[in-house]
Every structure is written in structure tokens, then in C-alpha cells.
N, C-alpha and C positions, 0 to 999 in steps of 0.2 A: 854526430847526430844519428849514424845506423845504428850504434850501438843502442842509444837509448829509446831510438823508436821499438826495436826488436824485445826491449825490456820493458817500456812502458805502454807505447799504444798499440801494439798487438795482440795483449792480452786486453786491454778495456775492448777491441772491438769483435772480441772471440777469434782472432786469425793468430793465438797462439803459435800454433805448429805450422805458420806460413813456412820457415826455414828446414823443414823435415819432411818437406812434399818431395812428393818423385820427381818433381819439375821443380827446386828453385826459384824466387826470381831473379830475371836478368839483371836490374837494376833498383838500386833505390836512389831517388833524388829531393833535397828538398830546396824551396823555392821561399827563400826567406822575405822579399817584397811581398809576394804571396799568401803567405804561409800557406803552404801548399805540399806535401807530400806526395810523391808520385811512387808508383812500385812497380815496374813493370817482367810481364811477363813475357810477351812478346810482339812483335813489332803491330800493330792496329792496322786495320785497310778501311775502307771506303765504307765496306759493305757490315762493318762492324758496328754494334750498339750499345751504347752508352745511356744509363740511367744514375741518376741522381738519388741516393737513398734517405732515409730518415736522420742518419748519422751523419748528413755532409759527408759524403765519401760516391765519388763518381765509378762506377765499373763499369768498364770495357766489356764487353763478350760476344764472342763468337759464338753463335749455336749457345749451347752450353758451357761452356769453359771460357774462364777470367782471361783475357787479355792485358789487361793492364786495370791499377784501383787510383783513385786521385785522393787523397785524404784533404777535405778544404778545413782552414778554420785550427791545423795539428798540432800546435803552438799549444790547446787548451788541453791536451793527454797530457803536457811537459810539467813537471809540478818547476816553479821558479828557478831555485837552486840549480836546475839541470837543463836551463832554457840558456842558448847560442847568444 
């Protein structure tokens, strides 16, 4: 499944060069009851803020910078042939 999130829905949601940042992220997870992909960068706290975007996709942040992305709904980046 990393393999073809990092080939297929990272480029539909412009976060191409997620894997070539100075930070990584720590994890990818997907949530197939869900379908839910999570990415996380690093761990979230109390005091962090979370918003819902246009694209179904929840981001974390801190201040400024991505804490963690929740991709809802990620099953529909997968063309058939290449769905779990």
C-alpha cells in the first residue's frame, strides 16, 4: 500500500516530494475499515490543530508546520487494479 500511495495519491494531492523533505515522515498507515490513510510526522499534543480540507484530508499543525495528514475517503486515488 506505501508503495502505491507514494505513486498515486501524492502526486493527485500536490505532496509529490512528501518523501524528499528534510523531515520524512515517521509513519504511514492505512485503515482499510476506514479507508483512511494517516501520515504522520510527529507525535500530536492537546494543544494541536486540526482542520478538515476541501480534499478530505484532516491536517494536524502545530503553529505552522504539518504534524500529521489523515487522507479520508483514499481508496478513490487507487485506480482498481491496484486497490488491496
Amino acid at each position: 500500500m506505501e508503495q502505491t500511495f507514494i505513486e498515486s495519491v501524492l502526486p493527485k494531492l500536490g505532496l509529490n516530494n512528501l518523501l524528499s523533505m528534510q523531515k520524512p515522515p515517521l509513519s504511514f498507515t492505512y485503515d482499510r475499515e476506514g479507508d483512511a490513510l494517516h501520515v504522520i510526522f510527529d507525535e500530536a499534543k492537546k494543544s494541536d490543530r486540526s482542520a478538515l480540507d476541501k480534499n478530505d484530508v484532516i491536517v494536524t499543525k502545530r503553529g505552522k508546520k504539518v504534524i500529521n495528514m489523515t487522507i479520508l475517503n483514499a481508496s478513490r486515488f487507487i485506480s482498481t487494479k491496484q486497490k488491496l
